[in-house]
The first five atom37 places (N, CA, C, CB, O) and aatype in JSON, in Angstrom:
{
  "aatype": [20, 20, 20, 20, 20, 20, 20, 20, 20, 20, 20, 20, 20, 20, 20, 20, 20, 20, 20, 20, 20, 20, 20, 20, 20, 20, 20, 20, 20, 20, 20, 20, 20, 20, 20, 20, 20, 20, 20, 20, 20, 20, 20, 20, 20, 20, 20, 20, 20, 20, 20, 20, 20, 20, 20, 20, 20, 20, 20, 20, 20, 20, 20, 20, 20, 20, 20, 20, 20, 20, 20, 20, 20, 20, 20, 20, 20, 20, 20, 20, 20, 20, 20, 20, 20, 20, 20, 20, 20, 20, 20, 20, 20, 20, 20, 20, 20, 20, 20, 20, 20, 20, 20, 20, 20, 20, 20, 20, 20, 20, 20, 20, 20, 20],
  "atom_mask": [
    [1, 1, 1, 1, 1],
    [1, 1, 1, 1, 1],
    [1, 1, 1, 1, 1],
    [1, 1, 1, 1, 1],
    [1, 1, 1, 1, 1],
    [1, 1, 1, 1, 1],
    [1, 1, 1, 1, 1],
    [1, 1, 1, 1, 1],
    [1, 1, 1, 1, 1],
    [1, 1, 1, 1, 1],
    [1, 1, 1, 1, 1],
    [1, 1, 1, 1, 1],
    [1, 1, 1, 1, 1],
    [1, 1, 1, 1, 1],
    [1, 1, 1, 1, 1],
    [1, 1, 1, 1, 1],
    [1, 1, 1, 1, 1],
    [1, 1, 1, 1, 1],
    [1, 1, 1, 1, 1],
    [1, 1, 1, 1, 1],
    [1, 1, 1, 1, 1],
    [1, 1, 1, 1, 1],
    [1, 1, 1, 1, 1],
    [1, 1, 1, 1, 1],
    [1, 1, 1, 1, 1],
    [1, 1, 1, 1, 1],
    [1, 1, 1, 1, 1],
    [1, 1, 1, 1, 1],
    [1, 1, 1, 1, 1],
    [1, 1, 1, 1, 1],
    [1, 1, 1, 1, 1],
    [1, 1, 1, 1, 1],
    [1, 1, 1, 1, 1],
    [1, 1, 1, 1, 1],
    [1, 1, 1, 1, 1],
    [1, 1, 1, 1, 1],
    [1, 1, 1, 1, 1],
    [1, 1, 1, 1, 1],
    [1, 1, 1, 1, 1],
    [1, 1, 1, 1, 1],
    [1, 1, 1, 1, 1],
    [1, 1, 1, 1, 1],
    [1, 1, 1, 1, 1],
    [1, 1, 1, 1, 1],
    [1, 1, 1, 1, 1],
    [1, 1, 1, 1, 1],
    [1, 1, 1, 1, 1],
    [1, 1, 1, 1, 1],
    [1, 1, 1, 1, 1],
    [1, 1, 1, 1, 1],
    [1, 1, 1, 1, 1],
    [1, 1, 1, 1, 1],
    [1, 1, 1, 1, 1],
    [1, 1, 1, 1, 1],
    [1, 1, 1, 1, 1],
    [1, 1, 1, 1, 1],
    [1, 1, 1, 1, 1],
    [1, 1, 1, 1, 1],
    [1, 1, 1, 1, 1],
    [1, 1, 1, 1, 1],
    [1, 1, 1, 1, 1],
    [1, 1, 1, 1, 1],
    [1, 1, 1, 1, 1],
    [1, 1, 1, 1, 1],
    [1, 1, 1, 1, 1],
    [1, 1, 1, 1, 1],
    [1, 1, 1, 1, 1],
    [1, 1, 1, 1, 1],
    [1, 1, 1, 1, 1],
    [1, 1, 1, 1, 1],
    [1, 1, 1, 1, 1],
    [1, 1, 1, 1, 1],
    [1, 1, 1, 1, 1],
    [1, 1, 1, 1, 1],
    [1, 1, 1, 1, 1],
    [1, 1, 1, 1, 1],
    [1, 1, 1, 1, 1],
    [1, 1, 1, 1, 1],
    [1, 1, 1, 1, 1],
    [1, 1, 1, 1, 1],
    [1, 1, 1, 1, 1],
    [1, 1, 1, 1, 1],
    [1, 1, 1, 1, 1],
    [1, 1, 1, 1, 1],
    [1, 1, 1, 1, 1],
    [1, 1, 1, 1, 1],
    [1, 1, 1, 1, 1],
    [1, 1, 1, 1, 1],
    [1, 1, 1, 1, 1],
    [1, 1, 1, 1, 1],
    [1, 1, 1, 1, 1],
    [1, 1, 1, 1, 1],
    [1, 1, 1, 1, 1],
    [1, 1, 1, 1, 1],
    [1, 1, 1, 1, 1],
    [1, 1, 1, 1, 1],
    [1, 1, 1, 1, 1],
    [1, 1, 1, 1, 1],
    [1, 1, 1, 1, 1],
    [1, 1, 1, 1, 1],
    [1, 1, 1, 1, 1],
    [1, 1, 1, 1, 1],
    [1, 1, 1, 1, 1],
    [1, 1, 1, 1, 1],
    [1, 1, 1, 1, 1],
    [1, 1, 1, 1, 1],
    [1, 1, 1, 1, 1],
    [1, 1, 1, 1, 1],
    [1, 1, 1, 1, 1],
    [1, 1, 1, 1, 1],
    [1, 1, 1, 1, 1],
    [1, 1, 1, 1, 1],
    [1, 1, 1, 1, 1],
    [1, 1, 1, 1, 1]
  ],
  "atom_positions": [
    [[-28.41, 12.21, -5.5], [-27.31, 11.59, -6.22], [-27.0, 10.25, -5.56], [-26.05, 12.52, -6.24], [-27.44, 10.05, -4.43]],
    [[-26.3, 9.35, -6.17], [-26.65, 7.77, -6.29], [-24.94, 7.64, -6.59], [-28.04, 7.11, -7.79], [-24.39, 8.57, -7.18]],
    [[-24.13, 6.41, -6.15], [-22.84, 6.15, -6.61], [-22.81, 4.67, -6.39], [-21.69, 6.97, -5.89], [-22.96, 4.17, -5.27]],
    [[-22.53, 3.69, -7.97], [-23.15, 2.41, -7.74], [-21.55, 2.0, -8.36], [-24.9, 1.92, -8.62], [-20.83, 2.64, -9.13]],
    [[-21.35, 0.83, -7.77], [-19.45, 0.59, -7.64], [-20.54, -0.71, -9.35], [-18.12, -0.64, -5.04], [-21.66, -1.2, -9.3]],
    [[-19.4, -0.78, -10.6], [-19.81, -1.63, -11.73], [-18.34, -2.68, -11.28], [-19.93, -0.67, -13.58], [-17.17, -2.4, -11.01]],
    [[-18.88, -3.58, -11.34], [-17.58, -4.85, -11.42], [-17.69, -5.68, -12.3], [-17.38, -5.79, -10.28], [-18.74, -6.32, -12.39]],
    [[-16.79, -5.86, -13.05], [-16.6, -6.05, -14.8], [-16.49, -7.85, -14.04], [-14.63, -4.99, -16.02], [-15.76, -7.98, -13.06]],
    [[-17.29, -9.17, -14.61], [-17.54, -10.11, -14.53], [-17.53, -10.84, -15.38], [-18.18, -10.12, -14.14], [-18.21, -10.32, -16.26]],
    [[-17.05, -12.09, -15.82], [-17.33, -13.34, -16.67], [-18.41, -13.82, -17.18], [-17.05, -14.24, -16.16], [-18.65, -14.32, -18.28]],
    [[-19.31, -13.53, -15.85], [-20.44, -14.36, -15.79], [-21.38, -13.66, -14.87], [-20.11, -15.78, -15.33], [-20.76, -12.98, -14.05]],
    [[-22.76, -13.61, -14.74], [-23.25, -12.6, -13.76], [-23.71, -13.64, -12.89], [-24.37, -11.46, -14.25], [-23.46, -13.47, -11.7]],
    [[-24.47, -14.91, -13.28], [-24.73, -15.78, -12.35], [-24.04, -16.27, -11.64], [-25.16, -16.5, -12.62], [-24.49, -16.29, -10.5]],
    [[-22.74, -16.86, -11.8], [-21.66, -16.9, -11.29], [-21.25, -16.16, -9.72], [-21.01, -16.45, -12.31], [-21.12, -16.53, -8.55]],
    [[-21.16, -15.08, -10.4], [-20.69, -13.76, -9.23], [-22.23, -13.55, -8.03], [-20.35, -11.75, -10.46], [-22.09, -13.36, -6.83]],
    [[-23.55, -13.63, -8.72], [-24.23, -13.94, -7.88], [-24.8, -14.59, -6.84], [-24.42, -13.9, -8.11], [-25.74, -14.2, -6.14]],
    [[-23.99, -15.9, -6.77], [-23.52, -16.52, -5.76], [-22.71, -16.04, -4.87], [-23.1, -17.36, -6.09], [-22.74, -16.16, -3.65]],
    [[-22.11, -15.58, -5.42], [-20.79, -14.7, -4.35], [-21.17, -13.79, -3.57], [-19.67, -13.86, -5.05], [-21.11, -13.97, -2.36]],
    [[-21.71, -12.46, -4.17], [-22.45, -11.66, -3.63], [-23.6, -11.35, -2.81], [-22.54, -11.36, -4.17], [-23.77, -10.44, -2.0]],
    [[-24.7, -12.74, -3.36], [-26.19, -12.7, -2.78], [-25.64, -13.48, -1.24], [-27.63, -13.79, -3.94], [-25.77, -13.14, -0.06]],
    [[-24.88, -14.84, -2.0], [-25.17, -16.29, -0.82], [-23.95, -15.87, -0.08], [-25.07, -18.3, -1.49], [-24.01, -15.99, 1.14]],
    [[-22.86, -15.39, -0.59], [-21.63, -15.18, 0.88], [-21.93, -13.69, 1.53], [-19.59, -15.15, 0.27], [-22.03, -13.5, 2.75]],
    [[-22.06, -12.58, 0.45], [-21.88, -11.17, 1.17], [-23.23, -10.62, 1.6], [-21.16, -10.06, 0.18], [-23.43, -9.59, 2.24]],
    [[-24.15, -11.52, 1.12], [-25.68, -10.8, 1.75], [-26.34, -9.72, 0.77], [-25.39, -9.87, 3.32], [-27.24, -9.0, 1.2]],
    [[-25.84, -9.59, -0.65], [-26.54, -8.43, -1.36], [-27.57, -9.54, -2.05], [-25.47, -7.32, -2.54], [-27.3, -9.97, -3.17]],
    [[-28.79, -9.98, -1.32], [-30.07, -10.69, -1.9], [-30.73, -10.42, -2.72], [-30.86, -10.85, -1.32], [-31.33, -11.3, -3.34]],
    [[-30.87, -9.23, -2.98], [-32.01, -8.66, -3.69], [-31.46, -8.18, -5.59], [-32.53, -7.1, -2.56], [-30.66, -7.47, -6.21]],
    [[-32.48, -9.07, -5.78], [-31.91, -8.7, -7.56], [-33.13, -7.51, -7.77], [-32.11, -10.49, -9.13], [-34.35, -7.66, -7.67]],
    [[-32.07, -5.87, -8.22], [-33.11, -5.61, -7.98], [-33.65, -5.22, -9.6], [-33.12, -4.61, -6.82], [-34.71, -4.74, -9.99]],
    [[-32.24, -5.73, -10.45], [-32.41, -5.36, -11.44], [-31.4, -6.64, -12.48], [-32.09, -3.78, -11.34], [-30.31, -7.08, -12.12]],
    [[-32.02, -6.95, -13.58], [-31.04, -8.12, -14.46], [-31.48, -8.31, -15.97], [-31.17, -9.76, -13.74], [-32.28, -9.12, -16.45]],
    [[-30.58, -7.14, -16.67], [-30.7, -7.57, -18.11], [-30.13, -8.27, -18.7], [-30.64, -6.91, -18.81], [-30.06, -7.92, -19.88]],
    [[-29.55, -9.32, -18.43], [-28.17, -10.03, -18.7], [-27.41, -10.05, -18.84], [-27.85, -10.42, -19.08], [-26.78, -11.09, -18.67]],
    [[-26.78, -8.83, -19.29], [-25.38, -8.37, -19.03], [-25.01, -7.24, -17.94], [-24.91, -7.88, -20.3], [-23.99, -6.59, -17.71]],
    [[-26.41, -7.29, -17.3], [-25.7, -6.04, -16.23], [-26.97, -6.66, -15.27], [-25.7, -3.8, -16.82], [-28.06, -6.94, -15.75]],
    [[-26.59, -6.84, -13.63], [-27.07, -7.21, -12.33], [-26.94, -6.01, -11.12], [-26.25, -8.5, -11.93], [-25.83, -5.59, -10.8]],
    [[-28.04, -5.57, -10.57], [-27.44, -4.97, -9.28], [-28.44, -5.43, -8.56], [-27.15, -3.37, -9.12], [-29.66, -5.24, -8.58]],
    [[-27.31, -6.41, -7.56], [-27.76, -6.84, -6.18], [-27.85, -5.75, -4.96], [-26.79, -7.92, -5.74], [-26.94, -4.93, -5.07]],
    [[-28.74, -5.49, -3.79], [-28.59, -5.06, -3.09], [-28.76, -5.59, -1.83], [-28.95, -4.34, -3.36], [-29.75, -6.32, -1.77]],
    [[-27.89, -5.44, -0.42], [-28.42, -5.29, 0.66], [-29.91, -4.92, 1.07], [-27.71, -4.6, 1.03], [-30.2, -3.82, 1.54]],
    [[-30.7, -5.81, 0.87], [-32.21, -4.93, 1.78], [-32.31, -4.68, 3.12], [-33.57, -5.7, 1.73], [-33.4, -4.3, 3.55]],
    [[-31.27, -4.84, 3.95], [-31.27, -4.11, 5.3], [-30.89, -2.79, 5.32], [-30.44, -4.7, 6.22], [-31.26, -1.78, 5.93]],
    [[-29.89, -3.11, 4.29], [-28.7, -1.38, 4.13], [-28.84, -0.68, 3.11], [-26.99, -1.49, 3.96], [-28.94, 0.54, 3.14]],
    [[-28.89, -1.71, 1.64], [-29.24, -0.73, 0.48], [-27.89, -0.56, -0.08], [-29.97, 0.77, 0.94], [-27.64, 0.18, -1.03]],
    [[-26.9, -1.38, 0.63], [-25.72, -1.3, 0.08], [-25.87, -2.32, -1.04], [-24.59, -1.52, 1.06], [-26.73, -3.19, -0.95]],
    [[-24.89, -2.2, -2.29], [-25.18, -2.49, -3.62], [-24.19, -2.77, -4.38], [-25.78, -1.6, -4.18], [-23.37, -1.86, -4.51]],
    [[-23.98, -3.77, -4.96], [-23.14, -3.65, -6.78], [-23.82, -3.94, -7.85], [-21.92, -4.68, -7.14], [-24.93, -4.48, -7.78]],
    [[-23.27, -3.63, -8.91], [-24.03, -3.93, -10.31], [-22.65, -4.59, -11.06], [-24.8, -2.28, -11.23], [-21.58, -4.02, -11.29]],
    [[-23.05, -5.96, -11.35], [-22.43, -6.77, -11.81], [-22.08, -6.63, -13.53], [-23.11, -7.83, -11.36], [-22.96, -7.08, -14.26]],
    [[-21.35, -6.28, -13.93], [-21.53, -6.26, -15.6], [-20.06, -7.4, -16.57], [-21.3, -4.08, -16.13], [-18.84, -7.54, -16.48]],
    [[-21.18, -7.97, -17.42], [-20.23, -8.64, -18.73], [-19.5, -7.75, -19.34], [-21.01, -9.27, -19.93], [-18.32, -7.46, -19.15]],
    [[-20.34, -7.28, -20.18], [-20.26, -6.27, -21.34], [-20.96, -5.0, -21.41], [-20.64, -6.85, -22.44], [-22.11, -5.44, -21.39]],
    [[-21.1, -3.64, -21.47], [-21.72, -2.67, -21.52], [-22.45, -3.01, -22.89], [-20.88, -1.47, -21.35], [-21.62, -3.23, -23.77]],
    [[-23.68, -3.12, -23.31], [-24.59, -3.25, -24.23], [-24.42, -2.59, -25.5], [-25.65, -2.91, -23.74], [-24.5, -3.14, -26.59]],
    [[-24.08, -0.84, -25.19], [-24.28, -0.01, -26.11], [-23.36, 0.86, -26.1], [-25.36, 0.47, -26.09], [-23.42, 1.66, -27.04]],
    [[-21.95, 1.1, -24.85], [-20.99, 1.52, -25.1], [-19.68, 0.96, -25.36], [-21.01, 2.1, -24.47], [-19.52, -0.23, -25.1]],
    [[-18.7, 1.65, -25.84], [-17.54, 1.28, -26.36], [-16.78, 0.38, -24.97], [-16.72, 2.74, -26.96], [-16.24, -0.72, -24.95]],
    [[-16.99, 1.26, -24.03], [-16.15, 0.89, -22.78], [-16.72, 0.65, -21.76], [-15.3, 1.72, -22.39], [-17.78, 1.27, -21.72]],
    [[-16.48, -0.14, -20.6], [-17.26, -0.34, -19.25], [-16.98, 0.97, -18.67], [-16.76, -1.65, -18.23], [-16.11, 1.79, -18.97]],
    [[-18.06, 1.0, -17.62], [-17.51, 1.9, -16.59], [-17.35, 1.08, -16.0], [-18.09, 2.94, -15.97], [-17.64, -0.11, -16.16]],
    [[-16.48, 1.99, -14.66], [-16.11, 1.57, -13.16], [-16.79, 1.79, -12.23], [-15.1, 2.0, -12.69], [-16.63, 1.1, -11.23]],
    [[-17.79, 2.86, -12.25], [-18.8, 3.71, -11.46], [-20.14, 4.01, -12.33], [-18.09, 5.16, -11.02], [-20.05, 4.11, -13.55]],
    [[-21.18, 4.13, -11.76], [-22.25, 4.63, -12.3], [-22.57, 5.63, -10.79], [-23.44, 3.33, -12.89], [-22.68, 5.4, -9.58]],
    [[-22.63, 6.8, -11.68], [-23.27, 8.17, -10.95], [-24.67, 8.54, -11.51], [-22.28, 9.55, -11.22], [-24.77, 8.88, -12.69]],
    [[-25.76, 8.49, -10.71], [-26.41, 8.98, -10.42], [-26.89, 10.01, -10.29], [-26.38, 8.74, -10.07], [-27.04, 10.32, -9.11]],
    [[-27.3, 10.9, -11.2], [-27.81, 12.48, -10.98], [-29.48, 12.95, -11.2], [-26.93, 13.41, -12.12], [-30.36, 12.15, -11.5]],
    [[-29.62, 13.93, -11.05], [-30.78, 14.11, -11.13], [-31.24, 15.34, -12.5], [-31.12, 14.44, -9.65], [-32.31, 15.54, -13.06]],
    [[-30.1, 15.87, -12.62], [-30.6, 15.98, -14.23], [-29.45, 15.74, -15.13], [-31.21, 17.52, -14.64], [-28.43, 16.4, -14.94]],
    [[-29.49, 14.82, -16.14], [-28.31, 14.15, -16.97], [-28.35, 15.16, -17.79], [-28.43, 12.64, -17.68], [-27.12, 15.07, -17.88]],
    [[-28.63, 16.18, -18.59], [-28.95, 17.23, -19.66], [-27.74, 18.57, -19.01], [-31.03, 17.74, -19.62], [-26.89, 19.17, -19.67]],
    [[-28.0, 18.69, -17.86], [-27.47, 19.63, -16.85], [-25.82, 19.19, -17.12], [-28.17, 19.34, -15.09], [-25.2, 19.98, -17.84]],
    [[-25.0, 17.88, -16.56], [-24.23, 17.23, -16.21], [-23.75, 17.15, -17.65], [-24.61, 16.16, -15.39], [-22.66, 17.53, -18.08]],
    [[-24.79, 16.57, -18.34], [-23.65, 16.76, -20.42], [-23.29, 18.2, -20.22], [-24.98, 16.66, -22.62], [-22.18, 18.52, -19.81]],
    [[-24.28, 19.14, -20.53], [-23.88, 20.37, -20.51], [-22.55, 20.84, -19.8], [-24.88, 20.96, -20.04], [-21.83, 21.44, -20.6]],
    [[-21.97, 20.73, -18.42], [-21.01, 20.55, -17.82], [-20.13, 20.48, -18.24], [-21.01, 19.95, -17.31], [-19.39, 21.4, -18.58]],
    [[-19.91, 18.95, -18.36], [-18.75, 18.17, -19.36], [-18.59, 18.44, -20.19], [-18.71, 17.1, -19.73], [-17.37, 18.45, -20.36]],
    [[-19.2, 18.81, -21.21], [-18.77, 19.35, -22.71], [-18.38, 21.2, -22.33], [-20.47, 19.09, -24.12], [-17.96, 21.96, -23.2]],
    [[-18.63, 21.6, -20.9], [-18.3, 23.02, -20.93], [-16.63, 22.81, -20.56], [-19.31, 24.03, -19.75], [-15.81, 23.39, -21.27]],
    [[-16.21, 22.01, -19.48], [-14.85, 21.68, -18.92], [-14.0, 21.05, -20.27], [-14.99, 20.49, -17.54], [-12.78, 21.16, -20.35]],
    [[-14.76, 20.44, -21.25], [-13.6, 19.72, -21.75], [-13.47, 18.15, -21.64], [-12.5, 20.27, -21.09], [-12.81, 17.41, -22.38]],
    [[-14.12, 17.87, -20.74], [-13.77, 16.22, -20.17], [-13.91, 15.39, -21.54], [-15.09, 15.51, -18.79], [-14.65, 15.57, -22.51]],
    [[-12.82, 14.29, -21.24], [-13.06, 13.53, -22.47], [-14.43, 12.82, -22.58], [-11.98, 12.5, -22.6], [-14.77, 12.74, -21.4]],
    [[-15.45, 12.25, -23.34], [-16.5, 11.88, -23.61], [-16.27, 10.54, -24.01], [-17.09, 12.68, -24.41], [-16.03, 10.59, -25.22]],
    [[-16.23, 9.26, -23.58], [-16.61, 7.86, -23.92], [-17.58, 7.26, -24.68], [-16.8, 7.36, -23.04], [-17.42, 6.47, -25.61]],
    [[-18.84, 7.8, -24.11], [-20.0, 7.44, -24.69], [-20.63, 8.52, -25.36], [-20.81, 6.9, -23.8], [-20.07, 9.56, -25.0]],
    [[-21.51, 8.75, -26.14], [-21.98, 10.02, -25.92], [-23.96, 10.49, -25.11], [-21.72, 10.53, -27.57], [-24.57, 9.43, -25.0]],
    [[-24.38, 11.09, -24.88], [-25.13, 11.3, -23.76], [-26.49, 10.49, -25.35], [-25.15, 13.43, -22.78], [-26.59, 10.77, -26.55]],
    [[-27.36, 9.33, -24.28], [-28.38, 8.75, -25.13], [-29.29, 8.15, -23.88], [-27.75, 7.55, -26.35], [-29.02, 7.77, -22.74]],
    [[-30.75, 8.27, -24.84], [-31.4, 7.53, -23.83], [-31.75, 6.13, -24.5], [-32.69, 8.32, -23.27], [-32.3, 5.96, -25.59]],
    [[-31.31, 5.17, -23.58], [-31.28, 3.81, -23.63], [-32.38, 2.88, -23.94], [-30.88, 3.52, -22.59], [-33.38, 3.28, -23.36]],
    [[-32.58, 1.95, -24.51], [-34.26, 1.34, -24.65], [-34.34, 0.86, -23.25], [-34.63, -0.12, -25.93], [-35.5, 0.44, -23.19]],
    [[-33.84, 0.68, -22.19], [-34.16, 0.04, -20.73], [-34.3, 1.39, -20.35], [-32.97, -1.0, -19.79], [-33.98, 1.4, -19.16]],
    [[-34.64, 2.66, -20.72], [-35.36, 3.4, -19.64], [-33.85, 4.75, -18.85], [-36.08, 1.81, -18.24], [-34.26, 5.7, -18.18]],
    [[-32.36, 4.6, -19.07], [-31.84, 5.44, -18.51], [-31.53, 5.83, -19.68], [-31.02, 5.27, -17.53], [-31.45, 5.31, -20.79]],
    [[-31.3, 7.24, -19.05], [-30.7, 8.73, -20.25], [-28.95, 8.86, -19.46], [-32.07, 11.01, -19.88], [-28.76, 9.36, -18.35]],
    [[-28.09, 8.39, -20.17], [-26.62, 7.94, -19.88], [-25.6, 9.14, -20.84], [-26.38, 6.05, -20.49], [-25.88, 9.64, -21.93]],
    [[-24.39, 9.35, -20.01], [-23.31, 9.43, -21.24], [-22.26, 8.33, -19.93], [-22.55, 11.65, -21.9], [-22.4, 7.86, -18.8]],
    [[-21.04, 8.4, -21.23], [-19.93, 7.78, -20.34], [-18.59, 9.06, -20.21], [-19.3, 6.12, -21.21], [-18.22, 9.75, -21.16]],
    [[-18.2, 9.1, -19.2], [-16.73, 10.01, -19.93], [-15.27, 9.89, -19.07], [-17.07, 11.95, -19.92], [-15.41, 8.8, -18.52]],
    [[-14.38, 10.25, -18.8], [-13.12, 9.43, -18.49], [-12.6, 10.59, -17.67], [-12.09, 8.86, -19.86], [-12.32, 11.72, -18.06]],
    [[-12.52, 9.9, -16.05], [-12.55, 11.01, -15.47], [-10.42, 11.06, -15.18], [-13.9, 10.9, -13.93], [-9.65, 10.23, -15.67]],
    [[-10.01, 12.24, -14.3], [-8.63, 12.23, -14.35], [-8.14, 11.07, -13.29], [-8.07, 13.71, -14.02], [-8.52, 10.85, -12.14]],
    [[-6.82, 10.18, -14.38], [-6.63, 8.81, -14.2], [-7.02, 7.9, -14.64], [-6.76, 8.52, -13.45], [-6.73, 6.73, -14.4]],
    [[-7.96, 8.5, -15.57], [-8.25, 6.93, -16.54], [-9.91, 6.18, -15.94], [-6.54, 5.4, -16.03], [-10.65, 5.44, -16.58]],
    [[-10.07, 6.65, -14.63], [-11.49, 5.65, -14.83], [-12.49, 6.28, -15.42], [-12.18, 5.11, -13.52], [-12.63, 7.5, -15.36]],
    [[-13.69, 5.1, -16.36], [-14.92, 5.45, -17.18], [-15.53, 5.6, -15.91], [-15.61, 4.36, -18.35], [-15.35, 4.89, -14.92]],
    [[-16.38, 6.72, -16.04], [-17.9, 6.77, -14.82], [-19.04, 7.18, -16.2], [-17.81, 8.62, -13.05], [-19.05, 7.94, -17.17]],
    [[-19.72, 6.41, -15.73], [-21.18, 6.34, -15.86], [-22.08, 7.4, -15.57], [-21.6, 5.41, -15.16], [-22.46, 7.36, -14.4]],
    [[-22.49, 8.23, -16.16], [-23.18, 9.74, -15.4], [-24.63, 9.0, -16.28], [-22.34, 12.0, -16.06], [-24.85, 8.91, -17.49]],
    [[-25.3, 8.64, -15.25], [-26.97, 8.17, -15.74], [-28.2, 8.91, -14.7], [-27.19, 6.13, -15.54], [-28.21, 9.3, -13.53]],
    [[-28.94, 8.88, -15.53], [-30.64, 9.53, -14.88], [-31.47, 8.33, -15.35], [-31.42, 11.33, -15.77], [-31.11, 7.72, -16.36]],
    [[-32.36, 8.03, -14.8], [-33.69, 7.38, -14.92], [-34.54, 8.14, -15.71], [-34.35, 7.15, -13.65], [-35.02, 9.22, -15.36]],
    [[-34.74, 7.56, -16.87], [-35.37, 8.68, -18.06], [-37.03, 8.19, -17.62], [-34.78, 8.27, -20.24], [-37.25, 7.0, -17.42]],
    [[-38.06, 9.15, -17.5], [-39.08, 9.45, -16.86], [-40.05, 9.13, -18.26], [-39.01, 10.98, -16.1], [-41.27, 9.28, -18.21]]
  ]
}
C-alpha cells in the first residue's frame, strides 16, 4: 500500500518549480497534464500535483494505493461509504474509484491496472 498527498494547483509547471528546484522532488516520474508526481530520488518522498481530475466529478486529497481495487470497492459498497467516483479503469492504465471519507476529504483508492 502506497499514500500519495494530491495538491489541487493552477498550473503544474508552475508548482514544479517549487517542488523540483526549491524542495528537491526532481524526478517527474509521471505527467499527463493535468496531473504531475514529482519525487525525491534519494527518499521516494513524493507529491502529485493536479489541475483538474480528468474523469471525476471531484479532486481528491489523497490517492491510496492498494493492491487489489475490486477487494476495496467491494468493502466500501459493504460499509456504506459515500462513493464520488465510481470504481473504472482509466485509459492511462489505473483501475480507480473516488469516495468521501468521514469529514469530508475525497481519497483516491487506485491500483495499477495490469
Amino acid at each position: 500500500m502506497g499514500v500519495t498527498t494530491n495538491l489541487t494547483v493552477p498550473d503544474i509547471e508552475e508548482a514544479k518549480a517549487f517542488w523540483s528546484g526549491v524542495l528537491g522532488l526532481s524526478t517527474e516520474e509521471m505527467n499527463l497534464g493535468w496531473v504531475a508526481r514529482l519525487t525525491d530520488p534519494a527518499t521516494g518522498a513524493h507529491v502529485q500535483l493536479v489541475t483538474r481530475d480528468a474523469t471525476a466529478p471531484e479532486d481528491s486529497a489523497v490517492t491510496v494505493k492498494v493492491d487489489n481495487v475490486d477487494e476495496a470497492w467491494a468493502q466500501v459498497q459493504a460499509a456504506g461509504i459515500e462513493v464520488v467516483h465510481p470504481l473504472v479503469t482509466e485509459e492511462w492504465g489505473v483501475r480507480r474509484f473516488f469516495v468521501r471519507a468521514p469529514g469530508g476529504t475525497v481519497v483516491n483508492i487506485a491500483q495499477h491496472h495490469v
